[in-house]
C-alpha positions as CSV (number, residue, x, y, z in Angstrom):
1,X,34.2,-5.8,-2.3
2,X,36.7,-4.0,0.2
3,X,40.0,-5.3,0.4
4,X,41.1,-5.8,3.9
5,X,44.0,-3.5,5.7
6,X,46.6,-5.8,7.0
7,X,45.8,-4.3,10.8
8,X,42.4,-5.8,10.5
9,X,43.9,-9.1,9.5
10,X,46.5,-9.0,12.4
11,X,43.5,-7.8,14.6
12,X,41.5,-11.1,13.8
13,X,44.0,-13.4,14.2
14,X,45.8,-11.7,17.6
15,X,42.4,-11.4,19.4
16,X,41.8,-14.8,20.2
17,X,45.2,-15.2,21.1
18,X,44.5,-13.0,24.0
19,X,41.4,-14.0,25.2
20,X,41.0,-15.9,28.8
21,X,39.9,-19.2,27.1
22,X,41.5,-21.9,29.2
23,X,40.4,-25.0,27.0
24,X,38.2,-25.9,30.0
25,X,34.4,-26.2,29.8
26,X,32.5,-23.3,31.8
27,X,32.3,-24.4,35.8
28,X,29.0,-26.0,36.5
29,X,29.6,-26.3,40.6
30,X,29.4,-23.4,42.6
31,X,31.9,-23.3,45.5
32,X,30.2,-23.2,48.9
33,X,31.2,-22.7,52.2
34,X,30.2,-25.5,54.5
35,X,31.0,-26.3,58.4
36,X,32.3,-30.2,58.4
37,X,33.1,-32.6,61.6
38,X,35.3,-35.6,61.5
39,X,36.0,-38.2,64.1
40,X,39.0,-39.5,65.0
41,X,40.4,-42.2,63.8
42,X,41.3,-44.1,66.9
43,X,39.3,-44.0,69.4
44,X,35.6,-43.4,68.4
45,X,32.6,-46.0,66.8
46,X,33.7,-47.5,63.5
47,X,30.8,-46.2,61.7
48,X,31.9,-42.5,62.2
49,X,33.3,-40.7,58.9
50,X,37.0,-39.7,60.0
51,X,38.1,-38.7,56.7
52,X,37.1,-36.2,54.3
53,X,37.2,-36.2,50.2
54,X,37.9,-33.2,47.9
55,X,36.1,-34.5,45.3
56,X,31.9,-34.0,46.7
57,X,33.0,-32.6,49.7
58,X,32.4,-35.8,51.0
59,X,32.8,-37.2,54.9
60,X,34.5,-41.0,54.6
61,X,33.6,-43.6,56.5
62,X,37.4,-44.9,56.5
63,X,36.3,-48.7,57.6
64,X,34.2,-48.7,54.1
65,X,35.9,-46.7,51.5
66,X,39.7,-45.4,50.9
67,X,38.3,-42.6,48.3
68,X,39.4,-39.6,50.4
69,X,42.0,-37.1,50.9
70,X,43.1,-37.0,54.2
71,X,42.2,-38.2,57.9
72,X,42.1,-36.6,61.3
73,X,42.9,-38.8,64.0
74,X,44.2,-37.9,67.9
75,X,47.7,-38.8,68.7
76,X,48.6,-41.2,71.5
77,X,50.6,-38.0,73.0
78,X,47.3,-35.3,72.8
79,X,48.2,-33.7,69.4
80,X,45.3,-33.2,66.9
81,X,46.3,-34.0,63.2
82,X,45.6,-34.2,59.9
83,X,46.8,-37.8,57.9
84,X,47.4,-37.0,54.2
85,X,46.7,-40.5,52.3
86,X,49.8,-41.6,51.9
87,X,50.8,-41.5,55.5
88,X,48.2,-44.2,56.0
89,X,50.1,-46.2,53.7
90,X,47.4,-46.0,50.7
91,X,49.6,-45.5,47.3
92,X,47.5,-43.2,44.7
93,X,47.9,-44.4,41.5
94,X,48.4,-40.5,40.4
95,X,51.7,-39.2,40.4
96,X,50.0,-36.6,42.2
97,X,49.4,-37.8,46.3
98,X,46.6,-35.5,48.0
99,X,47.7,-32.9,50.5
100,X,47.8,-30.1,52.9
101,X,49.6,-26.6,52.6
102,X,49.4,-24.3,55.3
103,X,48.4,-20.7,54.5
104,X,48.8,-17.9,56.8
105,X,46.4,-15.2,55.9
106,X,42.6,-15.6,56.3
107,X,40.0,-17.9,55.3
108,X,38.7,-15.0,53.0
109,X,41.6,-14.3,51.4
110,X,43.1,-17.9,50.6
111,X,41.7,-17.2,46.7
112,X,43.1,-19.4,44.7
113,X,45.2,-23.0,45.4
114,X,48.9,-23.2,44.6
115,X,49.7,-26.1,42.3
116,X,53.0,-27.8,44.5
117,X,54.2,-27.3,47.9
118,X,51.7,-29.5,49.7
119,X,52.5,-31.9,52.5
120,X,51.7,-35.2,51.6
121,X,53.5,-37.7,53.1
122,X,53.8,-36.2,56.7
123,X,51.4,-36.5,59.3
124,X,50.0,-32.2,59.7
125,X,49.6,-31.2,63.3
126,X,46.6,-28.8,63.3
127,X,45.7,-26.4,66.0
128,X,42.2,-24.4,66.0
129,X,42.4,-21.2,63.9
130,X,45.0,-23.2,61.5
131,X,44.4,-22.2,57.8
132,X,45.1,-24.5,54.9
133,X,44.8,-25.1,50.9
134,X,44.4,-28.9,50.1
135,X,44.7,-30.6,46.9
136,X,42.9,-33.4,46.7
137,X,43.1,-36.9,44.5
138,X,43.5,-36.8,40.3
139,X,39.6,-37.3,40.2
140,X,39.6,-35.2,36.7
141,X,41.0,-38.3,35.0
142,X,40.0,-36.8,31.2
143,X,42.6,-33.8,32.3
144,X,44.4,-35.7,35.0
145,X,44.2,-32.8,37.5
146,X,42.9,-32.9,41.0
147,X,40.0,-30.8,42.5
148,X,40.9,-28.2,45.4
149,X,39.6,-27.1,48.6
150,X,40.9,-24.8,51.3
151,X,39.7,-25.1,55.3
152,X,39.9,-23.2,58.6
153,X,40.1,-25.6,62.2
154,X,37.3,-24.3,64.0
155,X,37.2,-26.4,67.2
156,X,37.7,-29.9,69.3
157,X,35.7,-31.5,71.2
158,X,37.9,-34.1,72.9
159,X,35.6,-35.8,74.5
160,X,33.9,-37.0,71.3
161,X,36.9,-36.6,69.5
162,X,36.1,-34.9,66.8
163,X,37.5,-31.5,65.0
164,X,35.2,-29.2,63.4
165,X,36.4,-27.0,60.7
166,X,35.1,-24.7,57.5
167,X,35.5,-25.7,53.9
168,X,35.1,-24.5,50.7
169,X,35.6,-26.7,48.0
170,X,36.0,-26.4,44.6
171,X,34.3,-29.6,43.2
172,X,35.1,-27.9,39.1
173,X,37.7,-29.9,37.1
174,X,40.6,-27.7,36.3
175,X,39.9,-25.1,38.4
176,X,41.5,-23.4,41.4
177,X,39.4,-20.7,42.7
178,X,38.9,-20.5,46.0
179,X,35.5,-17.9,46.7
180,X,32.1,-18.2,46.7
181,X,30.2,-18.9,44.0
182,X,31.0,-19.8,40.4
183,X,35.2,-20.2,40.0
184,X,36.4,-18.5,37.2
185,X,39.9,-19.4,37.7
């Protein structure tokens, strides 16, 4: 039998030290680009989805369900915005509230989602070309994290009221990447 060299030993036991292993399970989701449209809040027929949810990259009827992220609604004065949960009063049991940040290079480029810095308890005055990272609700409860997403305002139409805009969620628990096709980040 050879005896082993102490390098070898070290070698073995620093190598999976270094490895890219995040304790998470490999993404199953891939990330897709999608075109969404949301009615406002006030305004439009009750059975019109004015919010949207992270987690499925769901539209939300908000007369039927309060599982969503944020809203968008027309302001009494003209403005477009975007109503993070807790604006609307809804408490998250998560001491993380779902949110916007606004990002100021491309739709491409926005890669990954920061962890803090979102808006959440403000209402987000959007404008068309507006770029933003959103974290959504703690729908991971087995790591406690939320899911991401980031979206580009495309257009209004103020005479149905309604904002279109892309989005590209990332629907993988733990995860943050923010491009096409399987994260790995």
């Amino acid at each position: 039998m050879k005896p082993y060299s102490v390098l070898s030993i070290v070698l073995l036991l620093v190598a999976p030290a270094c490895s890219d292993d995040n304790g998470l399970p490999d993404p199953t989701i891939t990330n897709v680009e999608r075109t969404e449209t949301l009615y406002s809040l006030v305004g439009t027929p009750v059975g019109t989805p004015s919010a949207y949810a992270v987690d499925g990259s769901r539209l939300v009827r908000t007369d039927i369900s309060v599982d969503f992220d944020f809203a968008y609604n027309i302001e009494p004065d003209g403005r477009h915005v975007f109503l993070p949960r807790a604006t609307l009063g809804i408490d998250s049991a998560a001491s993380v509230n779902p949110g916007l940040m606004a990002r100021t290079e491309t739709f491409e480029a926005i890669t990954t989602a920061p962890s803090n810095g979102y808006v959440t308890e403000q209402v987000v005055p959007i404008a068309v070309g507006d770029r933003y990272a959103v974290r959504g609700r703690v729908t991971c409860v087995s790591i406690g994290v939320p899911k991401y997403a980031k979206l580009e305002v495309v257009s209004f139409d103020d005479v149905a009221k309604t904002v279109t805009f892309r989005v590209l969620t990332n629907d993988n628990c733990g995860f943050k990447g923010l491009e096409p096709g399987l994260p790995d980040h």
